[in-house]
DRENLUM-24312 format. One record per residue (C-alpha): residue in one letter; z, x, y. Coordinates in steps of 0.5 Angstrom, whole numbers, padded with zeros to 4 digits, always signed. Last residue first. Layout:
REM DRENLUM-24312
AZXY...
REM end
This chain:
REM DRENLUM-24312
X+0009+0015-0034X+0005+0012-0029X+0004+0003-0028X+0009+0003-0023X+0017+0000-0022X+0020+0006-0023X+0019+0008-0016X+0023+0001-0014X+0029+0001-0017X+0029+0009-0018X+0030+0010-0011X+0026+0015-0007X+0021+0008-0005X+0026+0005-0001X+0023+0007+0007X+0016+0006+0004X+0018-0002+0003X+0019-0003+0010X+0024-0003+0014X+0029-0009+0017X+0036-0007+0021X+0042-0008+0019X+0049-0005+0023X+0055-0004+0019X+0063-0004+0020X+0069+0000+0017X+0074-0001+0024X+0077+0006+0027X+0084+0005+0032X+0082+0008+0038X+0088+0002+0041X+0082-0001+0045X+0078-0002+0038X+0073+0004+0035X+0067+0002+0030X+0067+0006+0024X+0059+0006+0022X+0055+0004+0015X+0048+0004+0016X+0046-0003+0012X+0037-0003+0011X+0034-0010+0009X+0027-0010+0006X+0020-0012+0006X+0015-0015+0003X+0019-0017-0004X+0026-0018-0001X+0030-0012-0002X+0038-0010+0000X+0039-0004+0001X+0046+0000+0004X+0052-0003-0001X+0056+0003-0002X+0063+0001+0003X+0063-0006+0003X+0071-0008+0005X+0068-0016+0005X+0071-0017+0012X+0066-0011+0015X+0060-0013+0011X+0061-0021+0013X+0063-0017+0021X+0056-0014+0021X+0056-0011+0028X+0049-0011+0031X+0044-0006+0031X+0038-0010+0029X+0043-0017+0029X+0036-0022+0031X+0034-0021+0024X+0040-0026+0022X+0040-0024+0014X+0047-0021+0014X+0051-0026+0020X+0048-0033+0017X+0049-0030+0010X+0046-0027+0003X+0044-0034-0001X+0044-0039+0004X+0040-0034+0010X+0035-0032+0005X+0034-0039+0002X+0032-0040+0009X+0028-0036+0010X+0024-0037+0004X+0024-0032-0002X+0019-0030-0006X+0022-0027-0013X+0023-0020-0014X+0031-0019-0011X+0033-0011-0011X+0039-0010-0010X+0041-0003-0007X+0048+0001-0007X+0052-0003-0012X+0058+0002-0014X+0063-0003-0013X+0060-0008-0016X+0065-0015-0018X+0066-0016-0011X+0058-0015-0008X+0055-0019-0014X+0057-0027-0013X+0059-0026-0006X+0051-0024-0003X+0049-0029-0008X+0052-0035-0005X+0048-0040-0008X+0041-0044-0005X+0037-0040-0009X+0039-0042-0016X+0033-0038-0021X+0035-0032-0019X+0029-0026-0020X+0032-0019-0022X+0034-0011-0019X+0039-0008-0019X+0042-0001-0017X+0050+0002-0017X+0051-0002-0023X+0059+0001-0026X+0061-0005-0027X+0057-0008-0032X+0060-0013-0036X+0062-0018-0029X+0056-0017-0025X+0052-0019-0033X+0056-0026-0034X+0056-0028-0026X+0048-0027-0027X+0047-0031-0033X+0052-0037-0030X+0048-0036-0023X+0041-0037-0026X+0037-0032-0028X+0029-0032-0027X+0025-0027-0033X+0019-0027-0030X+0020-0022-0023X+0022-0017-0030X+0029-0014-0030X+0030-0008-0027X+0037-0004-0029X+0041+0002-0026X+0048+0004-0028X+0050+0002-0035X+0056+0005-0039X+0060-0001-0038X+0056-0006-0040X+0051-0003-0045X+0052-0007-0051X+0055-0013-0050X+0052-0015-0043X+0045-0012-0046X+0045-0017-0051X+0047-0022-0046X+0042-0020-0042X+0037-0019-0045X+0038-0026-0049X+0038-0029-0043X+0031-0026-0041X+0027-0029-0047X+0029-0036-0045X+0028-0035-0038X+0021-0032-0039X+0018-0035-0045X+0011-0033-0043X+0013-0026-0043X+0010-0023-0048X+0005-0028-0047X+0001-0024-0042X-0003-0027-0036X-0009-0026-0035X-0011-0020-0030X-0018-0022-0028X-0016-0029-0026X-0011-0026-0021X-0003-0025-0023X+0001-0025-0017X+0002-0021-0011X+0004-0014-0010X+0000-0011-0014X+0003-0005-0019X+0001+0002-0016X-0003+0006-0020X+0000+0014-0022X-0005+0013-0028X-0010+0009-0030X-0009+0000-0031X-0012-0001-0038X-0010-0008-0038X-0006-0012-0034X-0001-0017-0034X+0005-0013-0035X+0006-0011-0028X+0014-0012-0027X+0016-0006-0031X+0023-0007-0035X+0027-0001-0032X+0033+0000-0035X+0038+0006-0035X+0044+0008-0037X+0045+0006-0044X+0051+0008-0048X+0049+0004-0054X+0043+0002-0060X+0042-0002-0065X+0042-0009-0059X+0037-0005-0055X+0031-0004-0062X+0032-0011-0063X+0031-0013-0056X+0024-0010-0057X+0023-0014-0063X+0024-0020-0059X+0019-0018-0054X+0019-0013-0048X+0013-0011-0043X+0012-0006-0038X+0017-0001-0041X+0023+0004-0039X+0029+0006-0043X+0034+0012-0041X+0041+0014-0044X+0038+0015-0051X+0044+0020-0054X+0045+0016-0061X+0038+0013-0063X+0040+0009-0068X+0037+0010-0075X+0030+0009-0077X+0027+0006-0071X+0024-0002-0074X+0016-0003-0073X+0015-0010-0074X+0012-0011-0067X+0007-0005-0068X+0003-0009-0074X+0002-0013-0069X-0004-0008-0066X-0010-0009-0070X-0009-0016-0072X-0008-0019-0066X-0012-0015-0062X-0010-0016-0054X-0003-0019-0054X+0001-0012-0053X+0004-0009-0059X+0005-0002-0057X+0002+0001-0051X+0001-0002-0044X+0006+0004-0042X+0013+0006-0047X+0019+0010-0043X+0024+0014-0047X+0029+0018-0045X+0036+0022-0048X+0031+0024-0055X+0036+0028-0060X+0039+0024-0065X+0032+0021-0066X+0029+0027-0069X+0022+0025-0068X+0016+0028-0073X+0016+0022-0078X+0019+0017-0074X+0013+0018-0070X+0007+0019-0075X+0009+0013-0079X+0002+0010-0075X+0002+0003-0073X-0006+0002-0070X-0008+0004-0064X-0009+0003-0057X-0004+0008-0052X-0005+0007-0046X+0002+0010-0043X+0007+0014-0048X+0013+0018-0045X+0018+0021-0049X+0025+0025-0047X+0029+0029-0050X+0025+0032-0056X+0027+0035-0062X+0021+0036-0065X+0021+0034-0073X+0017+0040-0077X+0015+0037-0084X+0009+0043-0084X+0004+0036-0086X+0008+0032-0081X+0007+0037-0075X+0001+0038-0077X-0001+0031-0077X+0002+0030-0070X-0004+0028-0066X-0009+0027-0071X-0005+0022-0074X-0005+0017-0068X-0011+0015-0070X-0015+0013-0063X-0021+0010-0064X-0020+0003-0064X-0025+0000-0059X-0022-0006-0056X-0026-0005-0049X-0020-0005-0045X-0016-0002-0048X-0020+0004-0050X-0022+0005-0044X-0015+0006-0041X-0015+0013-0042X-0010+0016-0046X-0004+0019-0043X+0002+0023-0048X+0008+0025-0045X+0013+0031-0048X+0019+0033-0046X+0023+0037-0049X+0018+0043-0053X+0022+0050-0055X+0019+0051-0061X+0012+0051-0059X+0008+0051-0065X+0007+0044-0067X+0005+0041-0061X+0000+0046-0060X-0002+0045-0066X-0003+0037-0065X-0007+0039-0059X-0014+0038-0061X-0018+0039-0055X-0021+0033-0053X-0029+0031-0053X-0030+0025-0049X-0031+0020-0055X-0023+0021-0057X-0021+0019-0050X-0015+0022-0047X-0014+0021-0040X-0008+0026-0039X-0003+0031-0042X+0004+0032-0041X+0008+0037-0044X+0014+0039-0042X+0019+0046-0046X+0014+0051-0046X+0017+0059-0048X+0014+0059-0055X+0005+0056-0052X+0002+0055-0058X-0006+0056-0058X-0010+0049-0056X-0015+0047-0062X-0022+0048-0059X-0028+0043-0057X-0033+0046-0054X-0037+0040-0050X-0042+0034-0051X-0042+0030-0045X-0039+0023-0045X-0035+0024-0039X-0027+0023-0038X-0025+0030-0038X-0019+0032-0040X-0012+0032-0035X-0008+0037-0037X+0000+0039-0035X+0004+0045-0037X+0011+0046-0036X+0016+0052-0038X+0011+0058-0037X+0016+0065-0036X+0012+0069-0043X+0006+0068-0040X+0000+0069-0046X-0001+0063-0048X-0003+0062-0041X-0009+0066-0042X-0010+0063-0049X-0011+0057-0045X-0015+0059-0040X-0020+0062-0044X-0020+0056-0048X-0024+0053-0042X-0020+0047-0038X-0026+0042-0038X-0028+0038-0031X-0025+0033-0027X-0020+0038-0025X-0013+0036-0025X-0010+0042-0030X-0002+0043-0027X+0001+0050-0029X+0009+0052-0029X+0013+0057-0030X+0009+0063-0027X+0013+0069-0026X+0007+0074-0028X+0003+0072-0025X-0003+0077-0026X-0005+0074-0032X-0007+0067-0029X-0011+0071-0024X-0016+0073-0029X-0016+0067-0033X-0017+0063-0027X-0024+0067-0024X-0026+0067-0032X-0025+0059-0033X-0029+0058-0026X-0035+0063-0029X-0035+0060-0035X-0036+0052-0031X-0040+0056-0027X-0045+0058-0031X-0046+0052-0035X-0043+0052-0042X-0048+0051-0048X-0050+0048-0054X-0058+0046-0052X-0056+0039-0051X-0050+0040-0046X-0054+0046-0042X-0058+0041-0040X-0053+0035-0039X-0050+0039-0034X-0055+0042-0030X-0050+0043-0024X-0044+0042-0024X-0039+0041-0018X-0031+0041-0019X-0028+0036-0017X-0020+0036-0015X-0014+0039-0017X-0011+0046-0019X-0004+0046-0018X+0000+0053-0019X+0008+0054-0020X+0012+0061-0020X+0006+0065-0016X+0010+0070-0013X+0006+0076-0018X+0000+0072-0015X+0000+0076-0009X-0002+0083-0010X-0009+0082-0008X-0015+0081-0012X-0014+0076-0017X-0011+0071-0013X-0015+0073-0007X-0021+0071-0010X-0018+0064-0012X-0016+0062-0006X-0023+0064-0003X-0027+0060-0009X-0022+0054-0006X-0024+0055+0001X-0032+0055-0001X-0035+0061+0001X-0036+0066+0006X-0038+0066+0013X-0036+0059+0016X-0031+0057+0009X-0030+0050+0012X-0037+0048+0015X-0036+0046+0024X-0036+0041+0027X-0028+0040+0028X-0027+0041+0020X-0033+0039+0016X-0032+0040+0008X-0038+0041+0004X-0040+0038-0003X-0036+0038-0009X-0029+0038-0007X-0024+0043-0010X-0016+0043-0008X-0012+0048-0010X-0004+0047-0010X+0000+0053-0011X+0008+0054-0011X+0011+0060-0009X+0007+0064-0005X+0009+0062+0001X+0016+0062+0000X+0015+0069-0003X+0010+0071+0003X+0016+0069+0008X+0021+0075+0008X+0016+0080+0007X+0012+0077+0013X+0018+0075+0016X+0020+0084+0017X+0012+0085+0019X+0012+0081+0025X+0010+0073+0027X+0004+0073+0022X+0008+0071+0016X+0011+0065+0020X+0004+0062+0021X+0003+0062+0014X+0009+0058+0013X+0009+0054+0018X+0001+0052+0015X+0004+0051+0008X+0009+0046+0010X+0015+0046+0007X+0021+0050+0011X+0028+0049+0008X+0028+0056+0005X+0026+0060+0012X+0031+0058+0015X+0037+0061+0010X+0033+0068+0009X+0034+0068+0018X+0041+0067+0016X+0042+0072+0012X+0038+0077+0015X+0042+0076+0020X+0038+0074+0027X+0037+0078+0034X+0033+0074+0039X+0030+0079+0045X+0032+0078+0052X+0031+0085+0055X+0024+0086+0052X+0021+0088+0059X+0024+0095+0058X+0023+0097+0051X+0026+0095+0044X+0022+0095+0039X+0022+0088+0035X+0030+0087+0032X+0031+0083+0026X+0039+0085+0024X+0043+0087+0019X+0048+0084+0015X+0045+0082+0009X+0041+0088+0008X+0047+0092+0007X+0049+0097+0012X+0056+0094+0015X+0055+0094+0023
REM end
């Protein structure tokens, strides 16, 4: 047996009753415990013997979720933290005062945090007691990590400055997440230190009138910094207030003439006026994505946001790959039409609300009286056949996914000229005008990539059938042989949608008497869970 660790093996020690004990490499018992996920498998495994406790304690410790609720939690009649505190309070204890948190690589801190005597404490210009010490206990363990890479604030209260400068401080952190406060209590506020290693930035439910920290030198002094989304609360939207200035976000960066290069650009809630801040602190040559929620020139203030509209990029965006919004005009088509490449393309159907929060789902259903209509997309038809043909154009043979709003209706003739320019589709989504055509042999031959349709708009029965088939859309086929499937030499198509439910192809060989191996597929109806991996449905919610 060779003597490095890889090879040697797992052994208890050995007596007389313990004849049939399993032995394992090292190697692979390392392999086994890399696909586990569950914390309490984990756990259990570190319990086991001394040789998986060091084997497991670092997959155990490698990401961190910490839930806070404010009141007492029973689990089988009994509180939870019997004999001491609150499980959150006792995670965090053993954070600072074990030699664990050197393993922590990513840590989440989610949930409520309860206070007492806010308001009190907020008149006299002080922080309670237990929001300093909370930020105290963090700190402490934040200092001790010292493989940490990534840390996501999701607490209803403030993140103190003791932390911040405690995370500016770890060489190793790329991703930072904050949710801010969403109470109209006075509170400290601070300008955010810079951060040199962090390269995502994402922060929440920002609210002019709830004491957010400043982050304009944070963003000005991470050099490193790709990623950025920038959340407001979705307050401002629905009150009309005009409070946010867009200045004050990125008005150090424009004073010190510094342009982050970023790759990818998310913005959601955002109600203000136009603002050459954007251009000013962007370089265009870098940014691959780009995604715009509820933002920039909806119908809610005339006179306060069309200003957006007429706002034109600098220059073409080179490198842009990916694109998402909830609402498109003529001036967004613009923007499509100046650039080339495109990869991606998600037009979120939910464009008829106002101030939706973040990681909200869109509604199945149409629009209600309390979610009026927008006229962005009134024109629908007419507005959709210029997309496609501008798209078709302009990014034809280099686009793989594309969503199309349910408003936006194509014909056959719109959908023969988009299939046949772009090639290269391996997801589609998109509402047909024509349902009564064969829209399985319309799309299937000209893609031979496709992996899933997505069709938005409600369908009958019967228009089913018509448009994909009687031998597909048979529901009573389950997992009986598709010889429409077979005959068409699909090899790639494995989901096709319907907005309540959708049809899922599993492809087989099917062997004949002669042993001869026949390509066939078997359908089954799953839910609208079973999809929600792929791009054509995850991106089509109102969250950044």
């Amino acid at each position: 047996m060779l003597e490095n660790g890889f090879s040697r093996r797992v052994n208890d020690n050995k007596s007389d009753r313990e004849s049939q004990v399993i032995e394992l490499p090292l190697n692979l018992i390392a392999l086994i415990v890399s696909h586990l996920d569950n914390v309490a498998d984990l756990a259990r495994m570190c319990l086991t013997c001394r040789v998986l406790y060091y084997m497991t304690l670092p997959q155990l410790y490698h990401s961190i979720t910490l839930h806070s609720y404010d009141g007492i939690r029973y689990v089988n009649g009994h509180a939870e933290g019997l004999g001491g505190a609150s499980p959150f309070i006792m995670a965090l204890n053993g954070l600072m005062t074990r030699n664990v948190a050197g393993l922590v690589h990513s840590w989440t801190l989610t949930g409520r945090w309860k206070e007492y005597e806010v308001e009190e404490y907020a008149n006299v210009g002080r922080v309670t007691d237990r929001s300093m010490m909370l930020s105290i206990m963090i700190r402490t363990a934040i200092a001790r990590m010292e493989k940490l890479q990534s840390f996501n604030w999701n607490l209803n209260t403030k993140m103190l400055h003791g932390v911040y400068q405690a995370l500016a401080l770890r060489p190793t952190l790329r991703s930072l997440e904050v949710k801010f406060p969403t109470q109209r209590l006075p509170c400290p506020v601070k300008v955010l230190p810079g951060i040199p290693s962090l390269q995502s930035l994402k922060v929440t439910d920002i609210d002019p009138l709830c004491y957010p920290d400043d982050i304009s030198d944070l963003l000005l002094r991470s050099p490193q910094l790709r990623h950025l989304k920038l959340h407001w609360s979705p307050r401002m939207r629905r009150s009309l207030e005009p409070s946010v200035n867009v200045h004050s976000y990125f008005g150090r960066c424009r004073a010190a003439n510094h342009r982050m290069q970023l790759e990818s650009l998310g913005i959601q809630n955002l109600y203000a006026s136009k603002d050459d801040s954007f251009h000013d602190v962007l370089d265009f040559k870098t940014l691959r994505s780009c995604t715009a929620i509820n933002s920039f020139g909806r119908d809610e203030s005339v006179f306060f946001e069309q200003s957006w509209q007429k706002q034109k990029l600098p220059a073409i965006v080179p490198r842009l790959k990916f694109l998402r919004g909830d609402g498109m005009t003529n001036a967004h088509l613009g923007c499509i039409a100046d650039t080339s490449g495109l990869e991606e393309l998600y037009i979120i159907n939910n464009n008829n609300f106002r101030g939706h929060r973040a990681g909200e789902l869109r509604p199945s259903s149409h629009s209600s009286p309390e979610t009026p209509d927008s006229p962005h997309l009134s024109s629908g038809t007419a507005l959709g056949k210029d997309f496609v043909e501008t798209i078709s154009r302009c990014h034809g043979q280099t686009l793989r996914r594309l969503l199309l709003p349910e408003s936006w209706k194509l014909d056959t003739e719109d959908l023969a000229r988009l299939v046949r320019s772009c090639p290269h589709l391996e997801q589609l989504g998109l509402a047909i005008a024509d349902e009564g055509h064969d829209l399985f042999g319309l799309l299937v031959p000209f893609l031979p990539k496709i992996s899933a349709i997505r069709i938005l708009n409600d369908m009958s029965e019967a228009s089913k059938t018509e448009c994909f088939n009687d031998d597909l859309m048979n529901v009573e086929l389950h997992n009986k042989p598709g010889t429409r499937m077979r005959d068409a030499g699909i090899h790639s198509l494995r989901f096709i949608g319907f907005p309540d439910r959708v049809l899922k192809i599993d492809p087989f060989d099917e062997i004949d008497e002669a042993g001869r191996a026949t390509p066939s597929a078997s359908m089954r109806w799953v839910s609208l869970d079973a999809v929600q991996h792929l791009e054509l449905w995850s991106m089509d919610r109102m969250e950044l």
